[in-house]
C-alpha positions as CSV (number, residue, x, y, z in Angstrom):
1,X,7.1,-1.0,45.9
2,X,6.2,-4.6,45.7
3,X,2.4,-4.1,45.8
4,X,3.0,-1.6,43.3
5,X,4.6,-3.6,40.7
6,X,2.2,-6.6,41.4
7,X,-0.6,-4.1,40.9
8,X,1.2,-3.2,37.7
9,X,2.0,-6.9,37.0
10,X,-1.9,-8.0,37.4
11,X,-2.9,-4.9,35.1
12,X,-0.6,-6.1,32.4
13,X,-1.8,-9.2,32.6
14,X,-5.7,-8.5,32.3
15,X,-4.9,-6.1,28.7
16,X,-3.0,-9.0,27.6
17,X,-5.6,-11.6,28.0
18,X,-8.0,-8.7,26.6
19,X,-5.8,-8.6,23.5
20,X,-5.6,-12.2,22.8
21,X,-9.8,-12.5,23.2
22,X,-10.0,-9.7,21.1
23,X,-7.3,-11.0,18.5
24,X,-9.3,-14.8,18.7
25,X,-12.8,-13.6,18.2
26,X,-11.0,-11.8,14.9
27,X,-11.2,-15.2,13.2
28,X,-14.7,-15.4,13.6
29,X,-15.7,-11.5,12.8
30,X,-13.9,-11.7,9.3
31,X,-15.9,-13.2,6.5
32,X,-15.5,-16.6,4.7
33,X,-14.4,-20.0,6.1
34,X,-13.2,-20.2,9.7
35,X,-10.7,-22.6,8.9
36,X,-9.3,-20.4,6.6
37,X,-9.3,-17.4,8.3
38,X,-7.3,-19.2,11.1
39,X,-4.7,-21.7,9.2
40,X,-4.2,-19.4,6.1
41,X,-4.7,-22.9,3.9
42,X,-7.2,-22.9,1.0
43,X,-8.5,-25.6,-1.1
44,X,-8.0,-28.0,1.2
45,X,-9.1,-31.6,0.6
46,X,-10.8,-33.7,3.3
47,X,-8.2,-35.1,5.0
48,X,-6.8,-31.5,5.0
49,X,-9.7,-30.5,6.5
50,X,-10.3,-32.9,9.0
51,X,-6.8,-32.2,10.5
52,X,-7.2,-28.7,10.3
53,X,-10.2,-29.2,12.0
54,X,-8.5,-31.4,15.1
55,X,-5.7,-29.0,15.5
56,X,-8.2,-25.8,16.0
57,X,-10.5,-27.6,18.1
58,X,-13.6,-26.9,16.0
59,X,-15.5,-29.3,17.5
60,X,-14.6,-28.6,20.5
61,X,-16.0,-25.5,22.9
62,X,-14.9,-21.9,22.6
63,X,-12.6,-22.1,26.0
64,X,-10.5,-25.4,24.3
65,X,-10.1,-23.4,20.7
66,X,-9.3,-20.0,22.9
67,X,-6.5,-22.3,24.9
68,X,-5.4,-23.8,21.9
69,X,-5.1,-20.5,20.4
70,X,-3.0,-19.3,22.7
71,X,-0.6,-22.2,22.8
72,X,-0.3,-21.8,18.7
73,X,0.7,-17.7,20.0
74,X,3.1,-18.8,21.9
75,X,4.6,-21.8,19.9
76,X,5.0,-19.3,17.0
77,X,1.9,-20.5,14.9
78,X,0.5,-18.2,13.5
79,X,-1.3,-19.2,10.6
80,X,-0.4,-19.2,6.8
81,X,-0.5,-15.4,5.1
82,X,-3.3,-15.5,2.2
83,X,-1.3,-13.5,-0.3
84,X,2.3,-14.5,0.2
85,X,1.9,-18.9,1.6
86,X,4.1,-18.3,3.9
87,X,4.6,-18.3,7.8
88,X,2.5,-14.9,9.2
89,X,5.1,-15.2,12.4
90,X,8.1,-15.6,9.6
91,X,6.6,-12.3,7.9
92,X,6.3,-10.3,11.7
93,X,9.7,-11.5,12.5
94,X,11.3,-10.3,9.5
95,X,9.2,-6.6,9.0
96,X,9.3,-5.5,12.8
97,X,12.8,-4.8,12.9
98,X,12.4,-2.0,10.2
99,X,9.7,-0.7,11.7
100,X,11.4,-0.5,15.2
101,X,14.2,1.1,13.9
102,X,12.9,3.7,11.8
103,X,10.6,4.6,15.6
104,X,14.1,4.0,17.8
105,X,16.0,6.6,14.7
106,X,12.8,8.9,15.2
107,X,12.4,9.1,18.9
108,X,16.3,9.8,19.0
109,X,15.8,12.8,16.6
110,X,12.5,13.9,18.4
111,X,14.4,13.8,22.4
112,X,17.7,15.7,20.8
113,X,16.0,18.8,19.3
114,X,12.3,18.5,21.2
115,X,13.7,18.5,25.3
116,X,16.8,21.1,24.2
117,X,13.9,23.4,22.4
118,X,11.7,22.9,25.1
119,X,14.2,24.0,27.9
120,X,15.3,27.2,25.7
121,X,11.6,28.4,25.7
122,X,11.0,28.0,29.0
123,X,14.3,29.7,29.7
124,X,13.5,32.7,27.9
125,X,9.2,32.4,28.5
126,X,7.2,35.5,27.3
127,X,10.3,36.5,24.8
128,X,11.3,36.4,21.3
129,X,12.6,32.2,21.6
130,X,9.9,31.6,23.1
131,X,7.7,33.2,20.7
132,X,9.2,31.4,18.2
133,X,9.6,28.3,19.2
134,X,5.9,28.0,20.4
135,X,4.8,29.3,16.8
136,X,7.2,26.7,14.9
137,X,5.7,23.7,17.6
138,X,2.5,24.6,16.5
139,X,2.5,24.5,12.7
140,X,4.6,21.4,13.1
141,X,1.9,19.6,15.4
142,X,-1.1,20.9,13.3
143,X,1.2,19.4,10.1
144,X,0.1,15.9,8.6
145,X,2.9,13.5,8.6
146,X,1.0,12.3,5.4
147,X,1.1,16.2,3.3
148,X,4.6,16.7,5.2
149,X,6.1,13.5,4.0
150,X,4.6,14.3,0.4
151,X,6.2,17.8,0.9
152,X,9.3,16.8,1.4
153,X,9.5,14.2,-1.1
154,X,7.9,16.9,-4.1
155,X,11.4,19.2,-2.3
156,X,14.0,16.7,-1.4
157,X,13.6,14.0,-3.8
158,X,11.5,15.2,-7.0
159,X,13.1,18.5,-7.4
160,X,16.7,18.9,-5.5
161,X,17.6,15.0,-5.3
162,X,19.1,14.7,-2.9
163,X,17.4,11.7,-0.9
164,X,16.2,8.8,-2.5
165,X,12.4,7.9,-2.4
166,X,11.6,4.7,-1.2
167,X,13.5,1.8,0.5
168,X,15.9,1.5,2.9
169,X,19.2,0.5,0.7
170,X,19.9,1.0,-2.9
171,X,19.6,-1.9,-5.1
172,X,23.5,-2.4,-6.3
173,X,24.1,-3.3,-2.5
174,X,23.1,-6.5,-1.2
175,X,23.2,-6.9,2.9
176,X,22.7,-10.2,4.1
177,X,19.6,-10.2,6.9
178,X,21.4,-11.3,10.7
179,X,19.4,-9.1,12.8
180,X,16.6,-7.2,10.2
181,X,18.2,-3.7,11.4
182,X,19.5,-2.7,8.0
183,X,22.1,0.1,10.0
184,X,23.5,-2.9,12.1
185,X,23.5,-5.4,9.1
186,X,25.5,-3.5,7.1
187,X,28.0,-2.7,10.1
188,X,28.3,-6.9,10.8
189,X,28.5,-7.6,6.9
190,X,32.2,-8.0,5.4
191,X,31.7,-6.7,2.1
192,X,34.4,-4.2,1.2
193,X,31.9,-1.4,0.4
194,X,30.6,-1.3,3.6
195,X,30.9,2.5,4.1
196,X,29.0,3.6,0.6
197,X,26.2,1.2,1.6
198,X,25.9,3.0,5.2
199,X,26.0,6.2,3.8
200,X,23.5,4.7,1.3
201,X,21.2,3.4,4.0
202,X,21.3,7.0,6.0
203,X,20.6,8.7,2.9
204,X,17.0,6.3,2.5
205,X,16.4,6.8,6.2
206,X,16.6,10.5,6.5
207,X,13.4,11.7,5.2
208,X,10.9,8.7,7.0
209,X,12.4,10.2,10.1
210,X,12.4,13.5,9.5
211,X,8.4,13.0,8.7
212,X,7.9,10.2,11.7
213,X,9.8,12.2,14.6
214,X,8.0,15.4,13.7
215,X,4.9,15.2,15.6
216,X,7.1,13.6,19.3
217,X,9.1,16.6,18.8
218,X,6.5,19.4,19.3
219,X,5.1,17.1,21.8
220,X,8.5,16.9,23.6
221,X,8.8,20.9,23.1
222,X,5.8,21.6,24.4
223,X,5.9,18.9,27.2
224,X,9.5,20.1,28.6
225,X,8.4,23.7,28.1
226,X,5.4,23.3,30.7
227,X,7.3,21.0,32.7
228,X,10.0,23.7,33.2
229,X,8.0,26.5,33.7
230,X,6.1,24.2,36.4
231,X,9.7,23.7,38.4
232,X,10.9,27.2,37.7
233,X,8.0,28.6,39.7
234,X,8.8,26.6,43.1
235,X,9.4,28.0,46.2
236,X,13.0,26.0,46.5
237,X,13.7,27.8,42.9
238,X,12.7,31.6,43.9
239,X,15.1,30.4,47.1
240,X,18.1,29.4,44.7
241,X,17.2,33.0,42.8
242,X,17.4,35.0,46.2
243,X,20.7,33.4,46.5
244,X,22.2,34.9,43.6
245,X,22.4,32.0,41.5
246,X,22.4,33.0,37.9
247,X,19.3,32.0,35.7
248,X,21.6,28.9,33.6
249,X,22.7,27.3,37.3
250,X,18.9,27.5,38.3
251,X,18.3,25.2,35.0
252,X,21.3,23.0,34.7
253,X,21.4,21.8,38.5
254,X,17.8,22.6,40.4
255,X,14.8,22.9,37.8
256,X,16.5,20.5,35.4
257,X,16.7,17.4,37.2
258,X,12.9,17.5,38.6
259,X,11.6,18.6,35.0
260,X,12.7,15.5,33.4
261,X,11.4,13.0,35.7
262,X,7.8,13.4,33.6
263,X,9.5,13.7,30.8
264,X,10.7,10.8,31.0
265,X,7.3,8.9,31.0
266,X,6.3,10.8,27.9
267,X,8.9,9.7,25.6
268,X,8.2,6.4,26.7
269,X,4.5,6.9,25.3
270,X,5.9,8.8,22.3
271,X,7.4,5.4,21.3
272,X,4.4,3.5,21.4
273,X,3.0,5.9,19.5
274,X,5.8,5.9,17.0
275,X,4.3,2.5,16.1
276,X,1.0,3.6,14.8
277,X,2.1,6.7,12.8
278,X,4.6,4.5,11.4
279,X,2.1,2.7,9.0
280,X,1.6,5.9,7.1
281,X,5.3,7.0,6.9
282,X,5.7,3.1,5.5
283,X,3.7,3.4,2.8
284,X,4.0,6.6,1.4
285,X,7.9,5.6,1.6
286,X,7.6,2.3,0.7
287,X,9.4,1.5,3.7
288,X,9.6,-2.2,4.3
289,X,8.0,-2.5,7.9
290,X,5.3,-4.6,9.3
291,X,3.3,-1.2,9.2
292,X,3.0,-1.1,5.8
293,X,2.9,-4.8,5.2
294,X,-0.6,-5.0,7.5
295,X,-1.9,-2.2,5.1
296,X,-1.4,-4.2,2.4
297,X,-3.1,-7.1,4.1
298,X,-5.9,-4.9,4.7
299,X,-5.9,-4.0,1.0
300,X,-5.9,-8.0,0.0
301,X,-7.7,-9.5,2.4
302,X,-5.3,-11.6,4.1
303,X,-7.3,-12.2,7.5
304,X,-4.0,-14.2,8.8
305,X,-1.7,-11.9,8.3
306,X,-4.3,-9.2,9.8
307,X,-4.6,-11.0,12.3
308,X,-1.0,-11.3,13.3
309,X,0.2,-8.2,12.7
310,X,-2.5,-6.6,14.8
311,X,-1.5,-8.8,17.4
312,X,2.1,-8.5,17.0
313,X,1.8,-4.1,17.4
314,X,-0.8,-4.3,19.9
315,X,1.5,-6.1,22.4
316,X,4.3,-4.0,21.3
317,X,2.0,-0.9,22.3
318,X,1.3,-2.5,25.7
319,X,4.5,-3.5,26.5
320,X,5.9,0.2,25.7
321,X,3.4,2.1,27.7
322,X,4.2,-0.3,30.4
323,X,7.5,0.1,30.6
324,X,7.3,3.7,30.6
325,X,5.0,3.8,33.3
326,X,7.5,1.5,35.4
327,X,10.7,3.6,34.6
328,X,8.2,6.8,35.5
329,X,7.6,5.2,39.2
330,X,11.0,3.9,39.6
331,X,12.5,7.0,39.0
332,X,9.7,9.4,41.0
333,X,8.5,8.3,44.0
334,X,5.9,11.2,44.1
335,X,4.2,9.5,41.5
336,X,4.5,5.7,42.6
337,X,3.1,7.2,45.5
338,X,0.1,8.3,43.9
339,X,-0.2,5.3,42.1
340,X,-0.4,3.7,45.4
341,X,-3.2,6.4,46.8
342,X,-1.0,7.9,49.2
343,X,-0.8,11.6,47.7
């Protein structure tokens, strides 16, 4: 166990360092002025320039501006956004809470109705659920979040109203920022109408995840499904089934328990990639998130804030798939054994 987690360990280690190479030669790839492109401050004058110049090592090699870069990551330095003057690490520290809890609201929604779903068809396989289920998975995975979240906001919003558009609070309510999670900021505030402004807040966060947990849900389905269906057809099953045991004790207390174990690592990768769809679901619900601030940076140019907010999901990406992949092996030891070559 120990050589596997410092295999695990090293591996995490080396993307990292890949990431931050990749996220310091940026500076250099973008166009214009380098020392713009890594401080964020234009129209400098000389002296400006000249200190600018001793704090990113210009003059120095490529390894002394890379290690300096990395101390600035770590200190929290992260340039000066173009569009906005202020602090790129202030803006990522701020958005990535929405973000993170719009993917933490959507995963939730995508494990309660995807693994349930995905046990019933593989309960009743070859008949009428399954039928169904599998036809309803598949027109929701061939479904564009993009033409699905414009669906439901032509239905929901434009025509029925009843959810609002955009945002992620009306504007009559006013939630002071302690942790960036609007659900939990409204539950810490003291302002008498703290239940409207919940129900408020669940009301703007209905439709982004409906739209973002659509396509880890017919992944789940599909992934429990096969998984089941897998376990169902071992020989320690049929030996449960000669027994007598009726079909829901097979599920609920034999094939159950081993068909999660890789379902387990899937949701984990489901999450991580939570974080990419969630630029789209951002901006076509003007849903304040780091997702759809970096598409606006792409939009204005603002190589810092690029930059950072590259940086800033990239990591989060890594981190997620590795921890999946750790709670995977901790809690199967068939696959930390293949990990480790012995299978």
């Amino acid at each position: 166990m120990r050589e596997y987690l410092l295999r695990r360990f090293s591996l995490l280690c080396f993307m990292l360092f890949a990431l931050s190479v990749f996220t310091f030669s940026l500076s250099y790839l973008f166009p214009g002025d380098l020392l713009t492109n890594l401080s964020g401050v234009t129209n400098s004058n000389f002296t400006t320039t000249q200190l600018l110049i001793e704090k990113y090592h210009i003059n120095n090699g490529y390894v002394s501006q890379y290690l300096a870069f990395l101390h600035r990551i770590i200190t929290g330095d992260w340039g000066v956004s173009l569009s906005s003057g202020e602090a790129v690490f202030e803006h990522v520290w701020i958005l990535f809470p929405a973000t993170l809890e719009l993917c933490i609201y959507a995963l939730i929604v995508a494990v309660i109705f995807g693994i349930p779903s995905g046990i019933l068809a593989a309960a009743y396989h070859k008949r009428w659920p399954d039928s169904v289920i599998t036809s309803l998975t598949l027109m929701g995975f061939s479904i564009p979040i993009f033409w699905l979240a414009l669906l439901l906001i032509m239905v929901f919003c434009l025509t029925l109203s009843w959810f609002p558009m955009s945002g992620r609070i009306g504007l009559l309510y006013e939630i002071e920022p302690v942790t960036n999670f609007i659900l939990l900021d409204i539950w810490l505030d003291g302002f008498p109408y703290k239940g409207l402004a919940f129900q408020d807040a669940l009301h703007h966060l209905a439709l982004p995840t409906i739209v973002l947990a659509m396509y880890p849900t017919t992944v789940l389905i599909r992934f429990t499904r096969d998984s089941m269906l897998q376990v169902l057809e071992q020989n320690f099953i049929k030996t449960a089934r000669a027994k007598g045991l009726s079909r829901a004790q097979l599920i609920l207390h034999h094939a159950l328990r081993n068909a999660l174990l890789p379902v387990i690592k899937q949701i984990g990768l489901q999450f991580s990639t939570l974080i990419t769809l969630a630029m789209v679901t951002e901006v076509i619900f003007s849903w304040p998130g780091i997702g759809r601030w970096l598409i606006d940076s792409i939009y204005q140019r603002d190589y810092p804030a690029i930059q950072g907010g590259l940086l800033a999901v990239s990591m989060f990406v890594i981190l997620a798939n590795m921890s999946a992949e750790l709670t995977n092996s901790l809690l199967d030891p068939i696959s930390r054994n293949k990990a480790h070559g012995k299978i």
